[in-house]
C-alpha positions in Angstrom: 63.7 55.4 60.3 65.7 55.0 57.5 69.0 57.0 57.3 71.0 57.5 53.9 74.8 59.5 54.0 76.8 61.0 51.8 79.9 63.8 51.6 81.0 66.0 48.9 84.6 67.3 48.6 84.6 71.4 48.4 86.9 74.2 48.6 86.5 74.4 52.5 87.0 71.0 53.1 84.2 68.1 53.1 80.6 68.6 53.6 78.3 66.0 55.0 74.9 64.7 54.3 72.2 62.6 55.9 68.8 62.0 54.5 66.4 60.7 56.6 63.2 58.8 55.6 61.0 59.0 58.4 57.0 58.3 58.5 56.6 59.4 55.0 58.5 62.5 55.2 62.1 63.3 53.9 64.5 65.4 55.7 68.3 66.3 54.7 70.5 67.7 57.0 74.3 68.3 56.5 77.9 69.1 58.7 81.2 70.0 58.2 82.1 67.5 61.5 83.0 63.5 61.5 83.6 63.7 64.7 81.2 64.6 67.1 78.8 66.2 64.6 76.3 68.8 64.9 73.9 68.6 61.9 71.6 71.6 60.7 67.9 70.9 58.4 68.7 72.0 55.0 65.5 74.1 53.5 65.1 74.6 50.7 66.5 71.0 49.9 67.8 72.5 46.1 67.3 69.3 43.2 70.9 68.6 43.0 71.2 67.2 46.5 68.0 65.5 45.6 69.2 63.9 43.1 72.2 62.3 44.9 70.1 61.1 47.4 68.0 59.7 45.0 71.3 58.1 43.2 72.2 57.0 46.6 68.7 55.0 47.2 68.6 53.6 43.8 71.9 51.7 44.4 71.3 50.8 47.8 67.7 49.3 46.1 69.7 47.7 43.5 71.2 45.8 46.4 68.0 44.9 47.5 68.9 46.9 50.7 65.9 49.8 50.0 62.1 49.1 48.9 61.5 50.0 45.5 58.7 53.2 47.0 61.7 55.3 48.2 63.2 55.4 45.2 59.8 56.2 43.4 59.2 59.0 46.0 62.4 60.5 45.0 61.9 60.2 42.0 58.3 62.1 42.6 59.7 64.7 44.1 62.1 65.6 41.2 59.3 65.4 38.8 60.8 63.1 36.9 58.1 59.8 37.0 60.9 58.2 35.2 60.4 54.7 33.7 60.5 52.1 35.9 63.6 50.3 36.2 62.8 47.6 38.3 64.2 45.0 36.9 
């Protein structure tokens, strides 16, 4: 399994997220706790947080820490079939 996280900064305080990659299936869940969390499924995943999970796997692939098909599964799902950038 392959976990990615993330936080945003909002009015109530910081929100965060974990997407997990797991025998070809995304899921995102998200907290409000560091400590001790207790995370909840998002659904619907809306295409903003899918975009900064994608963001988050193309860097992490960048750093040859990711396999290039997670980033073109992402990229799949937002319909975008953008160009390669591989190299």
């Amino acid at each position: 399994m392959e976990s990615h996280e993330w936080f945003e900064n909002t009015d109530t305080g910081k929100v965060y997220y974990r997407g997990n990659y797991q025998g070809g299936k995304w899921t995102i869940m998200t907290t409000t706790q560091k400590r001790d969390p207790t995370w909840t499924d998002v659904t619907p995943v809306t295409a903003p947080i899918w975009r900064t999970l994608r963001d988050i796997v193309w860097k992490k692939y960048q750093r040859k820490r990711c396999p290039w098909e997670r980033v073109a599964e992402l990229d799949h799902i937002l319909g975008a079939d953008l160009p390669a950038q591989r190299r």
